[in-house]
N, CA, C and O atoms as a printed pandas DataFrame, in Angstrom:
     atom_number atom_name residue_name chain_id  residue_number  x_coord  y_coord  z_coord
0              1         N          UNK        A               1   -6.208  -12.796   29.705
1              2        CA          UNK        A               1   -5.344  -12.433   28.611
2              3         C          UNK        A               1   -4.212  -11.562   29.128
3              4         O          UNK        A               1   -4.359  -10.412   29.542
4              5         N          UNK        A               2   -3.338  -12.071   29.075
5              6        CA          UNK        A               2   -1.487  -10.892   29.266
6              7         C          UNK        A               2   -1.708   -9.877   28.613
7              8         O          UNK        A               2   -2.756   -9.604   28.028
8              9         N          UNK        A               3   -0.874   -9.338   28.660
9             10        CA          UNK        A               3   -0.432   -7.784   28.068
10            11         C          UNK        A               3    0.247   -8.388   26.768
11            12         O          UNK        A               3   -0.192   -7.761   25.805
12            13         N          UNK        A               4    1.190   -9.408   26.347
13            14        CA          UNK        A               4    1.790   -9.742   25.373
14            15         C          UNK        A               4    0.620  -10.280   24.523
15            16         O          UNK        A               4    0.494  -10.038   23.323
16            17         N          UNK        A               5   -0.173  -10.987   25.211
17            18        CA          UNK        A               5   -1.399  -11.240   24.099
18            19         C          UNK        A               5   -2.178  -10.493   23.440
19            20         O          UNK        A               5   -2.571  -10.701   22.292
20            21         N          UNK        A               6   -2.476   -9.466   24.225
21            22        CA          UNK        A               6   -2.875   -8.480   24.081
22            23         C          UNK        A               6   -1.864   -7.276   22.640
23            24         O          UNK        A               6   -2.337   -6.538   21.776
24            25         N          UNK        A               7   -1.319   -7.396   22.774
25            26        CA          UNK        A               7   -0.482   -6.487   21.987
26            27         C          UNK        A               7   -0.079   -7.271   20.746
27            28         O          UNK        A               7    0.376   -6.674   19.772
28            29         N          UNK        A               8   -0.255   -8.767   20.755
29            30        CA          UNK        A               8    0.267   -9.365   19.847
30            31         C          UNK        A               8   -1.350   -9.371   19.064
31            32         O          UNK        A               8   -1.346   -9.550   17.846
32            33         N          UNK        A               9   -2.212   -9.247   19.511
33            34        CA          UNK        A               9   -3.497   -9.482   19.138
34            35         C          UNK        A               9   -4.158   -8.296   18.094
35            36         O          UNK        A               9   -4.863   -8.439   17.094
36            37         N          UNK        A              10   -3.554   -6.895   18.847
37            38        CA          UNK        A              10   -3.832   -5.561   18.215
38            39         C          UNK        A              10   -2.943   -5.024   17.260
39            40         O          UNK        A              10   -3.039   -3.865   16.856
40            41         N          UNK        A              11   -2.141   -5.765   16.911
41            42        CA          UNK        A              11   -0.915   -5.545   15.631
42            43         C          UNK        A              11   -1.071   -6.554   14.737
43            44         O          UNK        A              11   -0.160   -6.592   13.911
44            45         N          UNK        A              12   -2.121   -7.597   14.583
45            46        CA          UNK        A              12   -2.015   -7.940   14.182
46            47         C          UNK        A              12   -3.551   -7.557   13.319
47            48         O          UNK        A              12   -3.623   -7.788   12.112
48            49         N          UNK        A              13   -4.328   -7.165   13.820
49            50        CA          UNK        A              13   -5.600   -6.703   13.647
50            51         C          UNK        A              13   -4.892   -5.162   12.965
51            52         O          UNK        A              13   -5.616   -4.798   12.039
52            53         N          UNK        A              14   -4.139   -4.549   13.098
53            54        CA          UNK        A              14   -4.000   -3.213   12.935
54            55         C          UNK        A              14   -3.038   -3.240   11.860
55            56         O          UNK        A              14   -2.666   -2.178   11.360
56            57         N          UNK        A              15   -2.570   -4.422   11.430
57            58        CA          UNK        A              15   -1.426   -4.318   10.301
58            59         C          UNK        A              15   -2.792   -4.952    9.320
59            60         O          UNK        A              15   -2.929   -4.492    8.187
60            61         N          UNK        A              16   -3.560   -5.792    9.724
61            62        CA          UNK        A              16   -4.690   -5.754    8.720
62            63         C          UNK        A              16   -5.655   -4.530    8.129
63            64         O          UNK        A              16   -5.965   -4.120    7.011
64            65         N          UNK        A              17   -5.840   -4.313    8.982
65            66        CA          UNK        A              17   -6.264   -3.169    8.815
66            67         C          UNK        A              17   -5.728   -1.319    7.778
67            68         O          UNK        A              17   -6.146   -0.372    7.111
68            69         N          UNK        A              18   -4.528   -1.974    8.420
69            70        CA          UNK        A              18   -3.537   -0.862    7.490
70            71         C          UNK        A              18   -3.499   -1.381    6.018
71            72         O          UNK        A              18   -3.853   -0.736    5.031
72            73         N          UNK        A              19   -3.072   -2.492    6.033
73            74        CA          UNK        A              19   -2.941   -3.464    4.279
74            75         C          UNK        A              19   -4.698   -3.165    3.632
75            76         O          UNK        A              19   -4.889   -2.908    2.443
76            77         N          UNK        A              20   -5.682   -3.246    4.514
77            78        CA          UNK        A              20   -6.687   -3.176    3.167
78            79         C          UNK        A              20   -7.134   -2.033    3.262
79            80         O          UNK        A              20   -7.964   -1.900    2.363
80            81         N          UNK        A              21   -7.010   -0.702    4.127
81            82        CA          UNK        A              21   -7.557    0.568    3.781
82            83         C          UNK        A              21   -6.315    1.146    3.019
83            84         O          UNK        A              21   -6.501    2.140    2.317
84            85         N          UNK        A              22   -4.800    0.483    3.121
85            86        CA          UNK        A              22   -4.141    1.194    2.387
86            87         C          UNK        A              22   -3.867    0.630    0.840
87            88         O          UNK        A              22   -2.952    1.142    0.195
88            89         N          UNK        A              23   -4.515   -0.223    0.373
89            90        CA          UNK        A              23   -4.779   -0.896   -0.693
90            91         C          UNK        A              23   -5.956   -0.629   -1.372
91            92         O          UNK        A              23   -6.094   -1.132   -2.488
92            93         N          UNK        A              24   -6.627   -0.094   -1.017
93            94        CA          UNK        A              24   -7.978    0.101   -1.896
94            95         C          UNK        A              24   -7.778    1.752   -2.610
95            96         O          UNK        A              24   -8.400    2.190   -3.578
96            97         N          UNK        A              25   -6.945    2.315   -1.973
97            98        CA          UNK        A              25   -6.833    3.913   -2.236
98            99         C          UNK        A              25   -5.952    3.445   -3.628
99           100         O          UNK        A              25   -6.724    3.106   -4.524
100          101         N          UNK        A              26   -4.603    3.356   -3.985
101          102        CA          UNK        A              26   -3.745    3.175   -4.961
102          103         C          UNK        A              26   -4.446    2.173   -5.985
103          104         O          UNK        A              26   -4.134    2.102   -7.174
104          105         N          UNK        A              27   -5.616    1.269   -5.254
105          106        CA          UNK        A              27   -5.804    0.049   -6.640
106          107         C          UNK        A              27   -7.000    0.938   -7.102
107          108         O          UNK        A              27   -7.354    0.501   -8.197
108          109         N          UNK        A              28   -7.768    1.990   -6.737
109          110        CA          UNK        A              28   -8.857    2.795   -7.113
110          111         C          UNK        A              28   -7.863    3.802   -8.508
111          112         O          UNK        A              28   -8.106    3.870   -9.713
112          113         N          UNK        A              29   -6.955    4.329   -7.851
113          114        CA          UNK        A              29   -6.112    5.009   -8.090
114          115         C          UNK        A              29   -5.448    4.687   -9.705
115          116         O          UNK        A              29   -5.489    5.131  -10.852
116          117         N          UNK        A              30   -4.949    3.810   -9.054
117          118        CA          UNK        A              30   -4.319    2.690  -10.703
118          119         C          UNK        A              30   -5.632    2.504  -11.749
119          120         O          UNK        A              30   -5.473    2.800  -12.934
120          121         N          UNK        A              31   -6.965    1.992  -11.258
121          122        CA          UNK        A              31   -7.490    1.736  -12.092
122          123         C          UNK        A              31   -8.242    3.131  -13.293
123          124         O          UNK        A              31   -8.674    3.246  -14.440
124          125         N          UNK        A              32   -8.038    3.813  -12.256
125          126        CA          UNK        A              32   -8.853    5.153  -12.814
126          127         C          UNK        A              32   -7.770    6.260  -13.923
127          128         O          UNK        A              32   -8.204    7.014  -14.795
128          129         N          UNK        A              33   -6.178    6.030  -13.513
129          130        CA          UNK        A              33   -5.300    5.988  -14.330
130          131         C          UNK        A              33   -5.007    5.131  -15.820
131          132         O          UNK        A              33   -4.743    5.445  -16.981
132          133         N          UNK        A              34   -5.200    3.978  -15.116
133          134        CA          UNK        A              34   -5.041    3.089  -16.513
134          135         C          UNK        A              34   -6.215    3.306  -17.448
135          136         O          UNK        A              34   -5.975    2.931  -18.596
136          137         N          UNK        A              35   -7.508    3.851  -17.240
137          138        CA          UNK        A              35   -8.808    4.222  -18.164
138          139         C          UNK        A              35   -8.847    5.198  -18.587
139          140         O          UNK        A              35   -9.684    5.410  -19.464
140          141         N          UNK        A              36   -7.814    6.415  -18.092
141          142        CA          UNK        A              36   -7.860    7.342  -18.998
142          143         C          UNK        A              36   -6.533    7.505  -19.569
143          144         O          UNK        A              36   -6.464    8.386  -20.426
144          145         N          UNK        A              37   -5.268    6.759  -19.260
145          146        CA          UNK        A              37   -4.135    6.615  -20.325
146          147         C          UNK        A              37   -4.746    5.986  -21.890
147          148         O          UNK        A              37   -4.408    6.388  -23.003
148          149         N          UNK        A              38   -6.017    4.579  -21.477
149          150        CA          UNK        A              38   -5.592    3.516  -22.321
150          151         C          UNK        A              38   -7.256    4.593  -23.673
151          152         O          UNK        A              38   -7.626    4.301  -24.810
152          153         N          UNK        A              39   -7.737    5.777  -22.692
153          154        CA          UNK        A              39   -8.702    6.633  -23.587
154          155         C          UNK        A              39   -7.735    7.244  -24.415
155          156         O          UNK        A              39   -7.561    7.096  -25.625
156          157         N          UNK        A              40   -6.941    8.169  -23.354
157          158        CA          UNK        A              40   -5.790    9.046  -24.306
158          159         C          UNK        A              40   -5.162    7.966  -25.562
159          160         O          UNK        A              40   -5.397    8.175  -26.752
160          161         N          UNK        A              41   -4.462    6.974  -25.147
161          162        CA          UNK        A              41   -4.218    6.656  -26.210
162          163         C          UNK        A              41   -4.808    6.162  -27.591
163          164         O          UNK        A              41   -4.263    6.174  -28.695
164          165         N          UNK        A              42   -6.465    5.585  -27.120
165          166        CA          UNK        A              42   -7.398    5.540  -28.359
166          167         C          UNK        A              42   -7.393    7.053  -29.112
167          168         O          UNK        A              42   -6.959    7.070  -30.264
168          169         N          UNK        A              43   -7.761    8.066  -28.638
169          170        CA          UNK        A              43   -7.839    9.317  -29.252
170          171         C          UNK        A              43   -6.601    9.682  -29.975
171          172         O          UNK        A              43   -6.742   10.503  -30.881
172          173         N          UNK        A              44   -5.203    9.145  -29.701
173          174        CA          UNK        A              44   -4.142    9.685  -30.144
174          175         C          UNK        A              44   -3.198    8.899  -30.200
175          176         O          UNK        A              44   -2.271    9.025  -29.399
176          177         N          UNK        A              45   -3.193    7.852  -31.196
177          178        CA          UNK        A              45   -2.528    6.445  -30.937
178          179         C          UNK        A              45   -1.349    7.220  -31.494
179          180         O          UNK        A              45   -0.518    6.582  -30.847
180          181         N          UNK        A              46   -0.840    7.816  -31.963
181          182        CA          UNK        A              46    1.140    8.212  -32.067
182          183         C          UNK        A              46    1.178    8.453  -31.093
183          184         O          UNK        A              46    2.142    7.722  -30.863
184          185         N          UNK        A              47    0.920    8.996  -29.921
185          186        CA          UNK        A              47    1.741    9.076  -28.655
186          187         C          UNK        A              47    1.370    8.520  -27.925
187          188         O          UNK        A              47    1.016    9.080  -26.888
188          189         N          UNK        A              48    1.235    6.945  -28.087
189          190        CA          UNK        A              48    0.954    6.192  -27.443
190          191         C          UNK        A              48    2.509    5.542  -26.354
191          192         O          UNK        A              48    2.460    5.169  -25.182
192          193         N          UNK        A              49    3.791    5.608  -27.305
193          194        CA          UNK        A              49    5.096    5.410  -26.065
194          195         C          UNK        A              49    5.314    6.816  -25.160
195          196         O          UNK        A              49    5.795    6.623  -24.043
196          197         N          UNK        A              50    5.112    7.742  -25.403
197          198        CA          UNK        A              50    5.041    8.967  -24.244
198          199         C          UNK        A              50    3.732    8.701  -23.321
199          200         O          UNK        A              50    3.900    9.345  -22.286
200          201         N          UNK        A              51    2.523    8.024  -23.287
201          202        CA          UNK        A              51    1.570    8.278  -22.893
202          203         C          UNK        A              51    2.004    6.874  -21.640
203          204         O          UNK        A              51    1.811    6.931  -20.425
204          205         N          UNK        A              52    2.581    5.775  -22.373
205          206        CA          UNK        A              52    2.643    4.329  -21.457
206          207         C          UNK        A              52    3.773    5.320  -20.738
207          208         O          UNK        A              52    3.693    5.793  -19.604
208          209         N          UNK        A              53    4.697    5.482  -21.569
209          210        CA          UNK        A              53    6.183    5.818  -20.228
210          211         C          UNK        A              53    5.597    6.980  -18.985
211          212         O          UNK        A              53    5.918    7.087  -17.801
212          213         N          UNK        A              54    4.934    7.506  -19.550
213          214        CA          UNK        A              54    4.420    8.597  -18.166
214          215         C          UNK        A              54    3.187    7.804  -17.597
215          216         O          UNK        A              54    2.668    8.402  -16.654
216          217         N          UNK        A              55    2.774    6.991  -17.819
217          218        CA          UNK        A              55    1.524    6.380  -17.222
218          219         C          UNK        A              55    2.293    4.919  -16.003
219          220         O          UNK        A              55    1.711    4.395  -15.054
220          221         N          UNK        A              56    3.501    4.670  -16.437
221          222        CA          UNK        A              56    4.313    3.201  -15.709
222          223         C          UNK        A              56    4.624    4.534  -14.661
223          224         O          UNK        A              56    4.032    4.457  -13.585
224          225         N          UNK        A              57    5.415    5.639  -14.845
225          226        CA          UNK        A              57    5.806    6.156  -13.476
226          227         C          UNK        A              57    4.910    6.812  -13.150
227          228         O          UNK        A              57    5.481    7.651  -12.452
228          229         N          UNK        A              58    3.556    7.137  -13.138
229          230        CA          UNK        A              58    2.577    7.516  -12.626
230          231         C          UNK        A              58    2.008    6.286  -11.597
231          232         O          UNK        A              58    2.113    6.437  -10.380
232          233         N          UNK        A              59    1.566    5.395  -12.014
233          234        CA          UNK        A              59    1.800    3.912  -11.271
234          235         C          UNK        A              59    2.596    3.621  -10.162
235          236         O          UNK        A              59    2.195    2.985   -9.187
236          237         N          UNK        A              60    3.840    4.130  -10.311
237          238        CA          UNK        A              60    4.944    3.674   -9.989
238          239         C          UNK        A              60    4.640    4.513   -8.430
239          240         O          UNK        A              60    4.569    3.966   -7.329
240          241         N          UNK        A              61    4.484    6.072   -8.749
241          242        CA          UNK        A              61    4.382    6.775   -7.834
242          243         C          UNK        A              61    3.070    6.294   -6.700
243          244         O          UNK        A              61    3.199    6.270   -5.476
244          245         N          UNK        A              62    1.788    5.926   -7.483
245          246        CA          UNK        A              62    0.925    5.403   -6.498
246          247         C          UNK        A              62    1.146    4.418   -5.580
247          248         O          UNK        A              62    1.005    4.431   -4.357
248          249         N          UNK        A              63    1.690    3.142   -6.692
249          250        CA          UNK        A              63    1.873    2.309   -6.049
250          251         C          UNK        A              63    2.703    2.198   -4.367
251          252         O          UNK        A              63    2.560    1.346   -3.490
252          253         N          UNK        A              64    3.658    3.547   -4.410
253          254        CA          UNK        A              64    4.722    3.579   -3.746
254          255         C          UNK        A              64    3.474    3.645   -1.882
255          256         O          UNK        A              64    3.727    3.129   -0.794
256          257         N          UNK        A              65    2.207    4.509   -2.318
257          258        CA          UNK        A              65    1.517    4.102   -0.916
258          259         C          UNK        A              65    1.098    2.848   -0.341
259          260         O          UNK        A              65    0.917    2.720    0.870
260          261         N          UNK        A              66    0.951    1.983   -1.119
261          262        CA          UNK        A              66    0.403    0.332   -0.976
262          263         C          UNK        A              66    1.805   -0.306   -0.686
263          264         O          UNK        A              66    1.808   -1.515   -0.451
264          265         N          UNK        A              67    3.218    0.492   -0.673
265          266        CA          UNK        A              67    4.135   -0.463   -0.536
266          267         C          UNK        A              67    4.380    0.345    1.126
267          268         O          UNK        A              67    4.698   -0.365    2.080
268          269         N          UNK        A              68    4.268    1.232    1.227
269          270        CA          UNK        A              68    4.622    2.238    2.558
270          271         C          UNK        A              68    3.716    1.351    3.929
271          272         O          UNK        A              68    4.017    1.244    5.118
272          273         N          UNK        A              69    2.469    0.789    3.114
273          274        CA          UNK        A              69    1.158    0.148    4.199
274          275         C          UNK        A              69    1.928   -1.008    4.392
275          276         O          UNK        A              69    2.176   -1.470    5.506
276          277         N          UNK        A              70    2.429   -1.633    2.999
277          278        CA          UNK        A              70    2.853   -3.229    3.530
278          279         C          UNK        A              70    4.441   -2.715    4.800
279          280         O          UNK        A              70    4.399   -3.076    5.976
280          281         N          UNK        A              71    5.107   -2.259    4.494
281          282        CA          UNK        A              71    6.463   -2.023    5.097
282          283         C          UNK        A              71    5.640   -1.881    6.752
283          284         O          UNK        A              71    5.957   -2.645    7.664
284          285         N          UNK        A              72    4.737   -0.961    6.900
285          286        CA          UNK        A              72    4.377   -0.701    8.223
286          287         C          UNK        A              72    3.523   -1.704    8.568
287          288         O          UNK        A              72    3.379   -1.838    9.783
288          289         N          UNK        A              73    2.774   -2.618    7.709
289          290        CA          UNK        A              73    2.516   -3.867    8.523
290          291         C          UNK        A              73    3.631   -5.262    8.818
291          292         O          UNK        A              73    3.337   -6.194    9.568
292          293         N          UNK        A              74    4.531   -5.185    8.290
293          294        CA          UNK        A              74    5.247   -5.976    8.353
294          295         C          UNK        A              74    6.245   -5.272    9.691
295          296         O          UNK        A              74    6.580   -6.073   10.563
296          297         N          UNK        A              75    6.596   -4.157    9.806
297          298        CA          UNK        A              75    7.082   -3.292   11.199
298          299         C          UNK        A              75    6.106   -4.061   12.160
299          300         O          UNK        A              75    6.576   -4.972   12.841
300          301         N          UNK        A              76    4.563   -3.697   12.266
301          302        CA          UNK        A              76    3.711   -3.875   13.247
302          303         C          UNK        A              76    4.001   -5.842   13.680
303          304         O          UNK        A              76    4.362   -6.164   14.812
304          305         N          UNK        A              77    3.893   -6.316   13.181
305          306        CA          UNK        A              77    3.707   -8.029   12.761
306          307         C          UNK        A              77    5.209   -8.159   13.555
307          308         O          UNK        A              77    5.437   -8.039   14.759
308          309         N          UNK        A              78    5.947   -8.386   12.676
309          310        CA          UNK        A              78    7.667   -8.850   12.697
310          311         C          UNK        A              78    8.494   -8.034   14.456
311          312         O          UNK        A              78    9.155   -8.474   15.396
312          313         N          UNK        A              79    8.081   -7.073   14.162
313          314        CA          UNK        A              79    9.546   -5.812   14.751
314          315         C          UNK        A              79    8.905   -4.733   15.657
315          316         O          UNK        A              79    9.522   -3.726   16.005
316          317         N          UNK        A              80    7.820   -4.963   15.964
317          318        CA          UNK        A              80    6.943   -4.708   16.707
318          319         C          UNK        A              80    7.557   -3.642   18.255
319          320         O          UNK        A              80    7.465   -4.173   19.362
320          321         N          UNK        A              81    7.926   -2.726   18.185
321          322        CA          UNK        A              81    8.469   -2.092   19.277
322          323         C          UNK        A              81    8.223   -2.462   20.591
323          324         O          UNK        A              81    9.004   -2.913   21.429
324          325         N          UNK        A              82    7.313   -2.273   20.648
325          326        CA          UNK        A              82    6.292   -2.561   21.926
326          327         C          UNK        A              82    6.343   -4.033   22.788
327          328         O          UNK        A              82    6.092   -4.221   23.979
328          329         N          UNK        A              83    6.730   -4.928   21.822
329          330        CA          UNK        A              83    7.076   -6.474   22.752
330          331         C          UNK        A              83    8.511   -6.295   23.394
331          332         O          UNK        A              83    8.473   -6.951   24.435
332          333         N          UNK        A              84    9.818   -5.686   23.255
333          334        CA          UNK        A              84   10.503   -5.412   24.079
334          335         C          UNK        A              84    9.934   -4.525   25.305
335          336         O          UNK        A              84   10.238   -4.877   26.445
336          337         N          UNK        A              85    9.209   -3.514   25.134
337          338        CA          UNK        A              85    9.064   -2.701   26.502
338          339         C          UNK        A              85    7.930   -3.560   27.573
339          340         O          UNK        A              85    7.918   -3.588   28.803
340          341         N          UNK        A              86    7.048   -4.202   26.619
341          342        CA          UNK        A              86    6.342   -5.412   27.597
342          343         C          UNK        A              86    6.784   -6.386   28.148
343          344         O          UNK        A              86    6.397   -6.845   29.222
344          345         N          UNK        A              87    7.920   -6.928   27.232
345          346        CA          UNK        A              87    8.653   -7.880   28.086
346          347         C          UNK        A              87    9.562   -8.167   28.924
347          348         O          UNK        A              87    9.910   -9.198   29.501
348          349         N          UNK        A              88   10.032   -6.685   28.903
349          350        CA          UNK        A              88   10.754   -5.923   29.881
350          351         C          UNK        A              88   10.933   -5.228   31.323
351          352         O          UNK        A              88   11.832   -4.784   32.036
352          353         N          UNK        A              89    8.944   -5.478   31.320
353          354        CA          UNK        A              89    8.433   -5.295   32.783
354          355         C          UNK        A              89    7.921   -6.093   33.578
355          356         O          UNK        A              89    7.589   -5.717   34.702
């Protein structure tokens, strides 16, 4: 096995890796949010449009870690630093 195989082998294993440990945190996250917005709002259905509008950017904010994992697996995969300095020697 090369060094390029090698490196193409461990980014690709490691951008997996990043996508499902960094996906299970925000979808735990979301779900445990959305059960106590959709409680709050049984208990107190008039503020039920203040409760969704702060509950979408509450979301919004989690979600933003599950998008940070995909961006850095798609870095690791695609754009990969490391295959220029290997292929370079």
């Amino acid at each position: 096995m090369s060094s390029v195989d090698i490196i193409g082998a461990v980014s690709i294993i490691t951008a997996g890796i990043t996508m499902a440990i960094g996906s299970i945190g925000p979808a735990i996250g979301e779900g445990m949010a959305l059960a106590r917005a959709l409680g709050a709002i049984a208990q107190q259905p008039d503020e039920a449009n203040t409760i969704t509008r702060t509950l979408f950017v509450g979301l919004a904010m989690v979600e933003s870690t599950a998008i940070y994992c995909l961006v850095i697996s798609v870095i690791l995969i695609f754009a990969n630093p490391f295959w220029n300095y290997v292929l370079a020697q």
